[in-house]
Biopython code that builds the backbone (N, CA, C, O; Angstrom):
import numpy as np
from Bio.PDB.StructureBuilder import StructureBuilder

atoms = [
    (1, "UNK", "N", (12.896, 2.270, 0.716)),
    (1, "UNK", "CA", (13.142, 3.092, 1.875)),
    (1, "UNK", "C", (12.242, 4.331, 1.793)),
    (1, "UNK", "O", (12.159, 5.092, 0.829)),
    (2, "UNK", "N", (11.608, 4.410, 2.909)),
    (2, "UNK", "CA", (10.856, 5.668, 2.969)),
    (2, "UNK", "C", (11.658, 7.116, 3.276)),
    (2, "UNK", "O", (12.514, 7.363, 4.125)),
    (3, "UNK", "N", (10.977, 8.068, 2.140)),
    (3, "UNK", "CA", (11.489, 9.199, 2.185)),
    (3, "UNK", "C", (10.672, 10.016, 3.356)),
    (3, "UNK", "O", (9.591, 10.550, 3.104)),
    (4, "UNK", "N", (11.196, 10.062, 4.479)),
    (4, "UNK", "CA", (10.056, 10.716, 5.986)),
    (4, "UNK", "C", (9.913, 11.926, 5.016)),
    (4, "UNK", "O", (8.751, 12.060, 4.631)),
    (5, "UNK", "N", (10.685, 12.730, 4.581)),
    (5, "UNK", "CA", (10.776, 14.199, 4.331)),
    (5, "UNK", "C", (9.996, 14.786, 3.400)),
    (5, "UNK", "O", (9.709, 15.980, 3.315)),
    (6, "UNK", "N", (9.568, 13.625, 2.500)),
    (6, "UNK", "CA", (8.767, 14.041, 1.417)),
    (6, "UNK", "C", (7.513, 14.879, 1.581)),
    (6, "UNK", "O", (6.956, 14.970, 2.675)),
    (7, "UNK", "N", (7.072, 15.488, 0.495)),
    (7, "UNK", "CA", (6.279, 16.352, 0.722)),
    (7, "UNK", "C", (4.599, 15.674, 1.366)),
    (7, "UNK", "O", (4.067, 16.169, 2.360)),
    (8, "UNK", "N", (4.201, 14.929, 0.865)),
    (8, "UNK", "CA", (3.018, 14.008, 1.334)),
    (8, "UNK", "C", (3.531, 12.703, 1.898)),
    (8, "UNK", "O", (2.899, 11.687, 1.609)),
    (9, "UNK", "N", (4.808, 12.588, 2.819)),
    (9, "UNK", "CA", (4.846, 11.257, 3.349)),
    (9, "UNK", "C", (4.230, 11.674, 4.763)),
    (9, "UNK", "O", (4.258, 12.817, 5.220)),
    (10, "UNK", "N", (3.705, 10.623, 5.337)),
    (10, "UNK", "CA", (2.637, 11.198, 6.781)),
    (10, "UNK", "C", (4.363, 10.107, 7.614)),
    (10, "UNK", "O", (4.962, 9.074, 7.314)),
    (11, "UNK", "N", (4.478, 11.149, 8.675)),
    (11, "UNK", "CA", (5.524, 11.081, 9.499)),
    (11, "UNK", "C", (4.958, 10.511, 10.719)),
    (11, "UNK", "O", (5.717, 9.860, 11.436)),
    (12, "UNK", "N", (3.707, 10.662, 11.069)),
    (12, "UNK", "CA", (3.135, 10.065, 12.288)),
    (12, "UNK", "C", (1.977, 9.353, 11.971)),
    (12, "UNK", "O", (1.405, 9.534, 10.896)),
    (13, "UNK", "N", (1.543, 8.487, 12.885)),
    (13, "UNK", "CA", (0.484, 7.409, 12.443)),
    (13, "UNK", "C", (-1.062, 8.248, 12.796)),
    (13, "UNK", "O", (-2.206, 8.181, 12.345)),
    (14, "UNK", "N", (-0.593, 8.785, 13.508)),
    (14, "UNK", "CA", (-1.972, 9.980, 13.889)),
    (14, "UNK", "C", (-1.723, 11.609, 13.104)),
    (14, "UNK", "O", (-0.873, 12.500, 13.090)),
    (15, "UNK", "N", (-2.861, 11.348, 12.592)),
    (15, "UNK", "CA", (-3.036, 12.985, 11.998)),
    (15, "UNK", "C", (-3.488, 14.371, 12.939)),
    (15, "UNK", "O", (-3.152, 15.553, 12.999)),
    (16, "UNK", "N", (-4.249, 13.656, 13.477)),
    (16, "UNK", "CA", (-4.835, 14.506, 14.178)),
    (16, "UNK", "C", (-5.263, 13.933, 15.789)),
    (16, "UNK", "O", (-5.209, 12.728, 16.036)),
    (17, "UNK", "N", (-5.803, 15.217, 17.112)),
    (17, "UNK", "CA", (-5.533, 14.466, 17.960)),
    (17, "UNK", "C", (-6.295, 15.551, 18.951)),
    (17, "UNK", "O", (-6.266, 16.740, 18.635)),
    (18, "UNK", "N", (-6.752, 15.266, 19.755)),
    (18, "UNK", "CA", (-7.392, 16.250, 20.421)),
    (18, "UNK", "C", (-6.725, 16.708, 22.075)),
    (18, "UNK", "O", (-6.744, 15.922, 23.022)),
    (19, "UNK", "N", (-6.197, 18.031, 22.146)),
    (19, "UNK", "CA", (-5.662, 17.722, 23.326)),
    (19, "UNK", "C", (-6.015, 19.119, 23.957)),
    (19, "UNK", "O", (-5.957, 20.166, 23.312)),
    (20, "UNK", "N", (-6.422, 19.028, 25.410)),
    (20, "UNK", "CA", (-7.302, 19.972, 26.307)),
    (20, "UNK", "C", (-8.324, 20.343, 25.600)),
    (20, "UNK", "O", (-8.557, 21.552, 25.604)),
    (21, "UNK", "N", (-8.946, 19.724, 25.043)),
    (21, "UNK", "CA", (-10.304, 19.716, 24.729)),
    (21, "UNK", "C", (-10.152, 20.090, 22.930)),
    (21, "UNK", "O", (-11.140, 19.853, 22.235)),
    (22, "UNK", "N", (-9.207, 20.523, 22.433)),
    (22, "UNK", "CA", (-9.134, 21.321, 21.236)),
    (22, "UNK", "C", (-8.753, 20.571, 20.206)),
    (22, "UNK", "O", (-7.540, 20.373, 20.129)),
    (23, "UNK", "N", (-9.655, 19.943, 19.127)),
    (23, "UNK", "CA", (-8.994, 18.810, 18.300)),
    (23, "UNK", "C", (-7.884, 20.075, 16.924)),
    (23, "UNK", "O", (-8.146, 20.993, 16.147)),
    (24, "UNK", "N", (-6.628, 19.277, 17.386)),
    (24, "UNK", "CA", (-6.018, 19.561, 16.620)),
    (24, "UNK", "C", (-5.057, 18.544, 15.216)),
    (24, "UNK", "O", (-4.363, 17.535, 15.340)),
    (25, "UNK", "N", (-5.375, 19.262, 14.106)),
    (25, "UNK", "CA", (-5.049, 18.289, 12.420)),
    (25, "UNK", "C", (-4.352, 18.815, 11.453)),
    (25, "UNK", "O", (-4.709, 19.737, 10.720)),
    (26, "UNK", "N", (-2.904, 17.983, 11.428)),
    (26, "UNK", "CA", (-2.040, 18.176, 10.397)),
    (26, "UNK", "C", (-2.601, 17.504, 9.069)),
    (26, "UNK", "O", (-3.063, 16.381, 9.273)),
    (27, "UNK", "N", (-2.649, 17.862, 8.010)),
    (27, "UNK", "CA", (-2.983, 18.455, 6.593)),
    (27, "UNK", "C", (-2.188, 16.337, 6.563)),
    (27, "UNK", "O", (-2.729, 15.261, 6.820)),
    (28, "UNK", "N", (-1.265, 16.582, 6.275)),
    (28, "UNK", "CA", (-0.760, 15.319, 5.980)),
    (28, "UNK", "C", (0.185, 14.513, 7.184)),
    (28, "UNK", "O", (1.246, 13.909, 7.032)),
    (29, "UNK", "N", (-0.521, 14.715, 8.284)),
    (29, "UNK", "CA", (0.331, 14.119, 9.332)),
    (29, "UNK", "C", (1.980, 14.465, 9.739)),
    (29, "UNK", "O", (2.942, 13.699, 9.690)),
    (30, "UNK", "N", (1.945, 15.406, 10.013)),
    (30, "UNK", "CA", (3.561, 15.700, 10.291)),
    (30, "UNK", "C", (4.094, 16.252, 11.277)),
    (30, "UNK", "O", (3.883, 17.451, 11.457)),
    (31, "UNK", "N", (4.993, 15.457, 12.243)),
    (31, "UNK", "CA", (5.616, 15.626, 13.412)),
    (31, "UNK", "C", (5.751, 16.925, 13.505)),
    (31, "UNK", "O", (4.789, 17.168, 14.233)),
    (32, "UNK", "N", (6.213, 17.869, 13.311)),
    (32, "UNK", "CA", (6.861, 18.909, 13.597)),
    (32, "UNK", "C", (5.415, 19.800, 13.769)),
    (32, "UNK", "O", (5.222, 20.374, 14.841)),
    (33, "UNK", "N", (4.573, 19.878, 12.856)),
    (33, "UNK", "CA", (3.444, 20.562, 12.978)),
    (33, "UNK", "C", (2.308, 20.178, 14.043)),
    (33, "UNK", "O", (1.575, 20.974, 14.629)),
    (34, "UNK", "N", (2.327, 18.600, 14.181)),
    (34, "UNK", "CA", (1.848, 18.071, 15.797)),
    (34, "UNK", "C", (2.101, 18.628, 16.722)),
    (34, "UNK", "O", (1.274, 19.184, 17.446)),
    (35, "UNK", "N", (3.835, 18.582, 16.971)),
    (35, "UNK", "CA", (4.319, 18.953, 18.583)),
    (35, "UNK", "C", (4.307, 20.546, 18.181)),
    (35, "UNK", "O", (5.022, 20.969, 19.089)),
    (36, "UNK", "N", (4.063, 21.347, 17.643)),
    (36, "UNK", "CA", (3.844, 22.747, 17.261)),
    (36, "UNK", "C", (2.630, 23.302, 18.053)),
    (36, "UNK", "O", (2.686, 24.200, 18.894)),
    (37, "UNK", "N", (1.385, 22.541, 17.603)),
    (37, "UNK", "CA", (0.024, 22.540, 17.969)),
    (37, "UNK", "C", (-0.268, 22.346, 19.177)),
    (37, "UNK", "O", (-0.880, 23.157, 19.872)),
    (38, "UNK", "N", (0.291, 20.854, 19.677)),
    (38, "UNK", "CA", (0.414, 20.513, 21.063)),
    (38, "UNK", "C", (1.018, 21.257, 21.790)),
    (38, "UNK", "O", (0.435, 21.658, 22.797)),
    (39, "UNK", "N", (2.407, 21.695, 21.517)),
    (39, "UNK", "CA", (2.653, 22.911, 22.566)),
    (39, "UNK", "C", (1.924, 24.152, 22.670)),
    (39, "UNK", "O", (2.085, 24.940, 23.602)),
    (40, "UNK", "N", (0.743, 24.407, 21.258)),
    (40, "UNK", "CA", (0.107, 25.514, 21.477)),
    (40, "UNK", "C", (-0.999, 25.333, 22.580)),
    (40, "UNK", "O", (-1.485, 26.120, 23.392)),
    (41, "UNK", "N", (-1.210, 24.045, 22.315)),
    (41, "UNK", "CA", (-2.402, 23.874, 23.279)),
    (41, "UNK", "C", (-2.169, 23.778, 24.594)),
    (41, "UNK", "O", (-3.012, 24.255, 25.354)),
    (42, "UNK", "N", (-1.053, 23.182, 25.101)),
    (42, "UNK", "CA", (-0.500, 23.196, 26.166)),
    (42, "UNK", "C", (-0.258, 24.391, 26.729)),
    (42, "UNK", "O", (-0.909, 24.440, 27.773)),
    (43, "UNK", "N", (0.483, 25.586, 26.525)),
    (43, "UNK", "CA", (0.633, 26.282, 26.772)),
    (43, "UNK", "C", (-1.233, 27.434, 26.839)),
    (43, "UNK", "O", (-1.653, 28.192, 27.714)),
    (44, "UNK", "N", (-1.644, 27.149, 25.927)),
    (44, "UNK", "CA", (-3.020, 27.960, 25.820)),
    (44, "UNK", "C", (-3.807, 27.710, 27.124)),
    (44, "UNK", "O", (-4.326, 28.543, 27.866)),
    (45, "UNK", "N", (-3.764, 26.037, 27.252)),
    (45, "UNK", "CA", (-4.659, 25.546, 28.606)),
    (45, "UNK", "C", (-3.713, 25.853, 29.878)),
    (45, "UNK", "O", (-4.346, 25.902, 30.933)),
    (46, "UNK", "N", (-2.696, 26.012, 29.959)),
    (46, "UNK", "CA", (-1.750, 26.615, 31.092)),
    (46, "UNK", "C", (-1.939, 28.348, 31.125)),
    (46, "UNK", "O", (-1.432, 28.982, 32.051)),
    (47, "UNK", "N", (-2.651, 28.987, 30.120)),
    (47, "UNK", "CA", (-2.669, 30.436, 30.259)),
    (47, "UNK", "C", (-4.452, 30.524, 30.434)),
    (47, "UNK", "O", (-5.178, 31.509, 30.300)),
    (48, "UNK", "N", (-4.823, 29.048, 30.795)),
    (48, "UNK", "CA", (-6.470, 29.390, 30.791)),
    (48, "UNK", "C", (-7.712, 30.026, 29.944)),
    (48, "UNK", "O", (-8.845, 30.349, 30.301)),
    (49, "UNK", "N", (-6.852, 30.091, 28.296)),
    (49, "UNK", "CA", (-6.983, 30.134, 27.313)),
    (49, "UNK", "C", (-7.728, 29.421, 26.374)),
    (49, "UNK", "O", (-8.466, 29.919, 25.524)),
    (50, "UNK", "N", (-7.485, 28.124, 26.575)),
    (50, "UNK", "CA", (-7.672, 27.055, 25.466)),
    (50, "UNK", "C", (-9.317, 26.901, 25.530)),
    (50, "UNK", "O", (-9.781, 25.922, 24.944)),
    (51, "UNK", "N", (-10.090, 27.657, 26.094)),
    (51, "UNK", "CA", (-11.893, 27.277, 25.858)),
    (51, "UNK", "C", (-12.270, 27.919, 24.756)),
    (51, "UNK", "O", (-13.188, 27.524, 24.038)),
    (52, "UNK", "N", (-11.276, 29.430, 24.447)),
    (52, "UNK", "CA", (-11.582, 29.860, 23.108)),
    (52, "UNK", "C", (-11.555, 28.997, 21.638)),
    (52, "UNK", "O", (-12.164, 29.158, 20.581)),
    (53, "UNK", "N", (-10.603, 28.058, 22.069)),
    (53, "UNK", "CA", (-10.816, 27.256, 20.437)),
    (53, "UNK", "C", (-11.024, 26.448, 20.182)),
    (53, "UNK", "O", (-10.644, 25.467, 20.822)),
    (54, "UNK", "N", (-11.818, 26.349, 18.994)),
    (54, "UNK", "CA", (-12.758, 25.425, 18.443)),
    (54, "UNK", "C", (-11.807, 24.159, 18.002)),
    (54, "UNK", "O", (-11.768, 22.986, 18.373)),
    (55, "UNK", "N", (-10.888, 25.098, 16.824)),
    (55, "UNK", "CA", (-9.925, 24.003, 16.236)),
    (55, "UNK", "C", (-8.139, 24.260, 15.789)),
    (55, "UNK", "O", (-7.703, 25.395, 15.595)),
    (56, "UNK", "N", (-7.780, 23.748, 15.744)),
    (56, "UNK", "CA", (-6.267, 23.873, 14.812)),
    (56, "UNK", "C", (-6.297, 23.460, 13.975)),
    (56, "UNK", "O", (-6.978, 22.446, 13.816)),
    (57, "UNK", "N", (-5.606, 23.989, 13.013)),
    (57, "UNK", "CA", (-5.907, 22.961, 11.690)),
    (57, "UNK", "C", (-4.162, 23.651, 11.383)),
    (57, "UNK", "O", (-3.738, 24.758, 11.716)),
    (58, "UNK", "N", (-3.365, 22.427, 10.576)),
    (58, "UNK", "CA", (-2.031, 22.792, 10.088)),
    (58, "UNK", "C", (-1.819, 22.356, 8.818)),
    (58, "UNK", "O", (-1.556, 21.203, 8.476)),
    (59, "UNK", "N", (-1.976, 23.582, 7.940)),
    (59, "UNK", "CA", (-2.175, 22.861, 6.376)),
    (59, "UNK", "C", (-0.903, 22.394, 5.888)),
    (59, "UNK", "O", (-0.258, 23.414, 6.128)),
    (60, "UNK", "N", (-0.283, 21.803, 5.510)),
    (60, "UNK", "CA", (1.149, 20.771, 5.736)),
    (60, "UNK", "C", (1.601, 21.905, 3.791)),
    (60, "UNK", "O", (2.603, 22.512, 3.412)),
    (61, "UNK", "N", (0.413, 21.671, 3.241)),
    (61, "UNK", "CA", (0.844, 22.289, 1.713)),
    (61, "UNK", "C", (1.434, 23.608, 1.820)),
    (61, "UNK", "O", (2.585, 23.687, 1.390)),
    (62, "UNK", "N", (0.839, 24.816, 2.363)),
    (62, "UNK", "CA", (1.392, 25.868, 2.625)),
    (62, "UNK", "C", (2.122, 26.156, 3.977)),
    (62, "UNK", "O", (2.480, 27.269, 4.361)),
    (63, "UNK", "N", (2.275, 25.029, 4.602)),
    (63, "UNK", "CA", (3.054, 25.273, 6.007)),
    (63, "UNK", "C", (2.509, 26.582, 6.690)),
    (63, "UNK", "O", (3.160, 27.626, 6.665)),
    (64, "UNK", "N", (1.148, 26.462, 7.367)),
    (64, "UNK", "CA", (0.444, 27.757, 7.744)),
    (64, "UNK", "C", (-0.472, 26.801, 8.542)),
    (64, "UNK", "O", (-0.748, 25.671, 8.140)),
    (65, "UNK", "N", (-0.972, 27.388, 9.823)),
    (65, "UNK", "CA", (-1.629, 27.134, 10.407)),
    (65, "UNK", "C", (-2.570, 28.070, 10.762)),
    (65, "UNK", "O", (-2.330, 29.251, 11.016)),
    (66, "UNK", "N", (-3.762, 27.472, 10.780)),
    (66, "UNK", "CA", (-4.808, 28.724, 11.256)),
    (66, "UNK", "C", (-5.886, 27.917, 12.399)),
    (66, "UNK", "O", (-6.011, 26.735, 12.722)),
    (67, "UNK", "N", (-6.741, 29.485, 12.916)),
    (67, "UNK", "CA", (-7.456, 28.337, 14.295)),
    (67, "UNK", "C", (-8.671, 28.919, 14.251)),
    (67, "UNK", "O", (-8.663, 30.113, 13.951)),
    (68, "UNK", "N", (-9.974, 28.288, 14.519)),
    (68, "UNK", "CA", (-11.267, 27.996, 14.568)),
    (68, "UNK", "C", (-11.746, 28.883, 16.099)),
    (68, "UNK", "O", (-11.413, 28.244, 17.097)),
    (69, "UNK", "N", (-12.171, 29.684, 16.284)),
    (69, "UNK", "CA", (-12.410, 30.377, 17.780)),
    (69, "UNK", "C", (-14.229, 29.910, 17.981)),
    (69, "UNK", "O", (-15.119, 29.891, 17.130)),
    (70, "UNK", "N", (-14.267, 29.610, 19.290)),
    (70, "UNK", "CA", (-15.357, 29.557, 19.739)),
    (70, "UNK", "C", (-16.073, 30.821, 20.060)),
    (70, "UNK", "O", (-15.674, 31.602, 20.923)),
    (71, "UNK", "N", (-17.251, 31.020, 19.268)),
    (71, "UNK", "CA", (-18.209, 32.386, 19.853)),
    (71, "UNK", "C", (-17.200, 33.593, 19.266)),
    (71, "UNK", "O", (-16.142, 33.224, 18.756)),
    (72, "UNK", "N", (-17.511, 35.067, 19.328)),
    (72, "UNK", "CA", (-16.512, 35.814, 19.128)),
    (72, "UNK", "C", (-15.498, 36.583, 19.652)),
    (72, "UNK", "O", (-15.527, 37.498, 20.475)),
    (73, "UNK", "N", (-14.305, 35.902, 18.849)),
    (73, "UNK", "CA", (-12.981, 36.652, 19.354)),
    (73, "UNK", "C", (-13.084, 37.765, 18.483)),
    (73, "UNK", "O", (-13.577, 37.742, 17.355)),
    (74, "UNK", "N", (-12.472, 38.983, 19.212)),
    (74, "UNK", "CA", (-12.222, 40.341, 18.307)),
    (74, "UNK", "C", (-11.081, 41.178, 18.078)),
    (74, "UNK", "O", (-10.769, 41.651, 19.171)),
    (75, "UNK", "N", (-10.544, 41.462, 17.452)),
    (75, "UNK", "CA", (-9.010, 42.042, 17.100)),
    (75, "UNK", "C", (-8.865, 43.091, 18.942)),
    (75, "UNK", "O", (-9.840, 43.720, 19.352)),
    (76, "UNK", "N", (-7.562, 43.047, 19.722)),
    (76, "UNK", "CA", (-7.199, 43.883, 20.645)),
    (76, "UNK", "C", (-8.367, 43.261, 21.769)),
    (76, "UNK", "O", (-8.629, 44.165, 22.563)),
    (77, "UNK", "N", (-9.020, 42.210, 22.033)),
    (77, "UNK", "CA", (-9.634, 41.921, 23.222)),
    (77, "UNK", "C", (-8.227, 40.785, 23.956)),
    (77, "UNK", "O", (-7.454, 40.030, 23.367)),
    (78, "UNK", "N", (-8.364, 41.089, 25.368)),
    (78, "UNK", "CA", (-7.772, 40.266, 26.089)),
    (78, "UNK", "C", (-7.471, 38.863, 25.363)),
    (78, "UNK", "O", (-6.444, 38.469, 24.812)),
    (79, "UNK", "N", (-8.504, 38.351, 25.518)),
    (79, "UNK", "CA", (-7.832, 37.126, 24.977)),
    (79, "UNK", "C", (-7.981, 36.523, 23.794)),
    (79, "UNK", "O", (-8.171, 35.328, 23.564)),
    (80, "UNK", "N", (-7.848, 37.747, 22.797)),
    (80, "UNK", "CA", (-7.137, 37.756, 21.157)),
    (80, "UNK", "C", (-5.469, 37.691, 21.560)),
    (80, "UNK", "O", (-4.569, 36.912, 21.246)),
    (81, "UNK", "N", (-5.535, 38.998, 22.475)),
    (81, "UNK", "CA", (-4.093, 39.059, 22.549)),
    (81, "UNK", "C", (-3.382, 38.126, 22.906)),
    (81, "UNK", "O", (-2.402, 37.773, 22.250)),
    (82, "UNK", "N", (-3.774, 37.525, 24.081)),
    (82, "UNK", "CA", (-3.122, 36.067, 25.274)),
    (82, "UNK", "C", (-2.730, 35.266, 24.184)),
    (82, "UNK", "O", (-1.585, 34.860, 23.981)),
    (83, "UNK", "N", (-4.287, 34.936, 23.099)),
    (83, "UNK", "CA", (-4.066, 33.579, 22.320)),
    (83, "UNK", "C", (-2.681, 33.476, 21.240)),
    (83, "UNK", "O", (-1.888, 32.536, 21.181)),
    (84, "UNK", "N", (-2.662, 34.904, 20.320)),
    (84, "UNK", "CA", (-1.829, 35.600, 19.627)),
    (84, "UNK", "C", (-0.528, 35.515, 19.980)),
    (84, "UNK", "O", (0.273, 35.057, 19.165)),
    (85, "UNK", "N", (-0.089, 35.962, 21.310)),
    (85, "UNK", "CA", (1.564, 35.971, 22.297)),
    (85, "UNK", "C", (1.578, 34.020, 22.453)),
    (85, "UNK", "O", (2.627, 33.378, 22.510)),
    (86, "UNK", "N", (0.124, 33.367, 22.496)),
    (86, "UNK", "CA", (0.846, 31.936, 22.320)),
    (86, "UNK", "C", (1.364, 31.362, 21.327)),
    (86, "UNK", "O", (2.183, 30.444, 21.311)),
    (87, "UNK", "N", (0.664, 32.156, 20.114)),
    (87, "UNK", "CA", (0.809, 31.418, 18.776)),
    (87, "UNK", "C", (2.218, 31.965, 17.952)),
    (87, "UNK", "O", (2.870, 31.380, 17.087)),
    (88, "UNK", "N", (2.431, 33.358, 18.584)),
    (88, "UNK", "CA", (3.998, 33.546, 18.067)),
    (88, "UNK", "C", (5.217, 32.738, 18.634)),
    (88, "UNK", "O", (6.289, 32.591, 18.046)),
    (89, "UNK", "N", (4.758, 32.038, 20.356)),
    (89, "UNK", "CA", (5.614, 31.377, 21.085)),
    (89, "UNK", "C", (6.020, 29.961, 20.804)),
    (89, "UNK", "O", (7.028, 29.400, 21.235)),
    (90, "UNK", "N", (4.739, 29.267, 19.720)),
    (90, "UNK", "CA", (4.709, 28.076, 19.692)),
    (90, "UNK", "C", (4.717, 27.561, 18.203)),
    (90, "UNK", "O", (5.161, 26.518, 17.724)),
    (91, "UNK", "N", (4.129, 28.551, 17.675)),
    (91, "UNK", "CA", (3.424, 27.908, 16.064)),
    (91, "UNK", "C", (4.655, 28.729, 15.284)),
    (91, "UNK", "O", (4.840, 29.901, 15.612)),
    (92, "UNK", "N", (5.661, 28.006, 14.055)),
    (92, "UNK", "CA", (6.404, 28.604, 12.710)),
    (92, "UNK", "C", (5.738, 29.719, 12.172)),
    (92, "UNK", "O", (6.240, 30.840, 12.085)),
    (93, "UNK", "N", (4.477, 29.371, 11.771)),
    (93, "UNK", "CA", (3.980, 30.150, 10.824)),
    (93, "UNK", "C", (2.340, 30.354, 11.020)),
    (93, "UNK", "O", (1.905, 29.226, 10.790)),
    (94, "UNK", "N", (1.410, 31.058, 11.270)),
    (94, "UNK", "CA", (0.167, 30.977, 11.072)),
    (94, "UNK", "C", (-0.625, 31.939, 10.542)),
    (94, "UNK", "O", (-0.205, 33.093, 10.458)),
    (95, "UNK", "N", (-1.577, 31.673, 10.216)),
    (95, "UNK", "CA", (-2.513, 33.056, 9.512)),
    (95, "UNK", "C", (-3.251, 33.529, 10.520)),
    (95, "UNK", "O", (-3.855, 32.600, 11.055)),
    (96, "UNK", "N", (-3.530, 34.846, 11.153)),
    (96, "UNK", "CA", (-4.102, 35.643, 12.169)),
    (96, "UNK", "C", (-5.259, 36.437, 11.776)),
    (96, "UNK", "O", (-4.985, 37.572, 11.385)),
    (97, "UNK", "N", (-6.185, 36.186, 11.786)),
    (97, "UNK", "CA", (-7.305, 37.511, 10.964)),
    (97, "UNK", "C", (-6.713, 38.152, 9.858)),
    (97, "UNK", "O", (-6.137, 39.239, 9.892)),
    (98, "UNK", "N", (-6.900, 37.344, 8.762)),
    (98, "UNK", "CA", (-5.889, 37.106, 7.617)),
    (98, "UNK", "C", (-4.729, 37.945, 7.354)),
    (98, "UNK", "O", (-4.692, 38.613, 6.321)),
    (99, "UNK", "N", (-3.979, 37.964, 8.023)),
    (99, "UNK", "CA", (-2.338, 38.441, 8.105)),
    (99, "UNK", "C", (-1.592, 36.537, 8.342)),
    (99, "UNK", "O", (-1.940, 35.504, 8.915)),
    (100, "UNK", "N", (-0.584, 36.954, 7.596)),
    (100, "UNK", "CA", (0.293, 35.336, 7.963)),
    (100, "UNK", "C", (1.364, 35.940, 9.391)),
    (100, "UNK", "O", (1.421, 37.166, 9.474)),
    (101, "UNK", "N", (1.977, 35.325, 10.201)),
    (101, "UNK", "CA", (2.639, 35.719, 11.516)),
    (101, "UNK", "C", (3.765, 34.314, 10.883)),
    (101, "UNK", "O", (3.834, 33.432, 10.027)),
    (102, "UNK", "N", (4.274, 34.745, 11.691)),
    (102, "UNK", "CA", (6.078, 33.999, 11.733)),
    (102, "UNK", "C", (6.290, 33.766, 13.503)),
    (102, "UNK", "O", (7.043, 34.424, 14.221)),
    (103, "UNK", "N", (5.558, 32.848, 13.845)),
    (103, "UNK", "CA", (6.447, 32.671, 15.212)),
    (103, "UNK", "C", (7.697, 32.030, 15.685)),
    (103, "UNK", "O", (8.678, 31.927, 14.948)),
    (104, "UNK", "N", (7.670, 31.550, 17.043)),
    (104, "UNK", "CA", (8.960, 31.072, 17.309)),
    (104, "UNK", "C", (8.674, 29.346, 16.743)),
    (104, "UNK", "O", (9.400, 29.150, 15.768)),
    (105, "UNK", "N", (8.024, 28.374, 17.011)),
    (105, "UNK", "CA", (7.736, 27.314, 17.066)),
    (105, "UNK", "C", (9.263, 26.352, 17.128)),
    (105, "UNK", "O", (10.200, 26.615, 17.882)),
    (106, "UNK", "N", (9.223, 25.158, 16.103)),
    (106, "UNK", "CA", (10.412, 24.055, 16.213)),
    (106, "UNK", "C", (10.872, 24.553, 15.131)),
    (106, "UNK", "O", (12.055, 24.894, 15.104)),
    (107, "UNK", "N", (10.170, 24.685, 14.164)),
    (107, "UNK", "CA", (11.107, 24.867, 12.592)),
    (107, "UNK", "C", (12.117, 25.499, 12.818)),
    (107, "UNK", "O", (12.114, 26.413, 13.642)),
    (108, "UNK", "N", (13.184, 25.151, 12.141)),
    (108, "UNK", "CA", (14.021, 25.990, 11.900)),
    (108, "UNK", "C", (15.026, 24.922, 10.532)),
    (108, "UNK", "O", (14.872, 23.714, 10.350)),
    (109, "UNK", "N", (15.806, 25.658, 9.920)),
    (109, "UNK", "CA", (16.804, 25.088, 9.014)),
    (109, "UNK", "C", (17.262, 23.900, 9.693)),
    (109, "UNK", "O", (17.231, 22.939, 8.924)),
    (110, "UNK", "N", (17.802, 23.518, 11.197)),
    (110, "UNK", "CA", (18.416, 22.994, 10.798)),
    (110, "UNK", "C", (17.719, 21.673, 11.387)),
    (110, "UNK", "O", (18.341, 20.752, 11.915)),
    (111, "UNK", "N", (16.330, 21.726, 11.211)),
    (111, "UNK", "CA", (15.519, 20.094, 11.482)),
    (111, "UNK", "C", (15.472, 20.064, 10.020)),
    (111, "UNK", "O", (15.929, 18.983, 9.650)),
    (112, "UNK", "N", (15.197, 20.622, 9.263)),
    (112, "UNK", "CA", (14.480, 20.305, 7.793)),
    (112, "UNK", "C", (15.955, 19.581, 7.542)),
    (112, "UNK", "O", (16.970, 19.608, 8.238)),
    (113, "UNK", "N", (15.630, 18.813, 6.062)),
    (113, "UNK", "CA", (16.665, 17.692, 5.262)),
    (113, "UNK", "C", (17.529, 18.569, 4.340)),
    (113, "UNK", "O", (17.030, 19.547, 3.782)),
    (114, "UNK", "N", (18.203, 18.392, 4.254)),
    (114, "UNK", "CA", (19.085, 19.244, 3.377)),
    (114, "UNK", "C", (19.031, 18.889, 1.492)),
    (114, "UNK", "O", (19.727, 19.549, 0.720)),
]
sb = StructureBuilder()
sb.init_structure("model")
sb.init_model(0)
sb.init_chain("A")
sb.init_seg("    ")
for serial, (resi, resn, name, xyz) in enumerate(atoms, 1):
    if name == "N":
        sb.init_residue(resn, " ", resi, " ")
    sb.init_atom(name, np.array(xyz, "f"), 0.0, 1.0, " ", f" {name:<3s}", serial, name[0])
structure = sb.get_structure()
C-alpha cells in the first residue's frame, strides 16, 4: 500500500505543468503544492499579472516556493506589489527577495496526515 503522504511519494502523475503561459514544478510532484501554484497563476493571469513570470518552482524538501520574474521586477514597483498580495493569497509558504512569507494557500493542519 502506498504511503501518498510520504515524504518523496509523487501524489500526482504530473510534476509539473504550464498554465497561462507560466511553467509551473513541484520538487516531487505534490497535489497540494500544484493546486497552490495553479491558483497562483490563475489568479495572477486574472490580475493581468502573470507576463511577469518566468517560473514557479515548489521545492517539496523545504516546503517553500519561489518564482523566476521576467526582465526586472523591483522591491515597491506596482507589480512587485500585485504579484506579492497574490502570493500571500494563494501560496503556504514562499521565499520573496530572500525573506520566506507565510501565505494563505491550502495547507493547513488539518489536510496534512496525522
Amino acid at each position: 500500500m502506498t504511503d501518498w503522504f510520504d515524504e518523496k511519494a509523487s501524489q500526482v502523475d504530473v510534476g509539473s505543468v504550464t498554465a497561462f503561459g507560466i511553467p509551473l514544478t513541484s520538487r516531487y510532484s505534490k497535489a497540494r503544492e500544484l493546486a497552490e501554484m495553479l491558483s497562483f497563476a490563475n489568479l495572477a493571469a486574472s490580475r493581468d499579472i502573470a507576463h511577469h513570470l518566468k517560473e514557479v518552482f515548489y521545492d517539496s524538501n523545504s516546503c517553500c516556493c519561489s518564482f523566476k520574474f521576467k526582465g526586472r521586477l523591483n522591491l515597491g514597483d506596482t507589480a512587485e506589489r500585485e504579484l506579492l498580495a497574490t502570493a500571500e493569497e494563494t501560496i503556504s509558504q514562499f521565499e520573496w527577495f530572500g525573506t520566506v512569507y507565510h501565505g494563505g494557500g491550502t495547507a493547513s493542519d488539518s489536510y496534512l496526515p496525522e
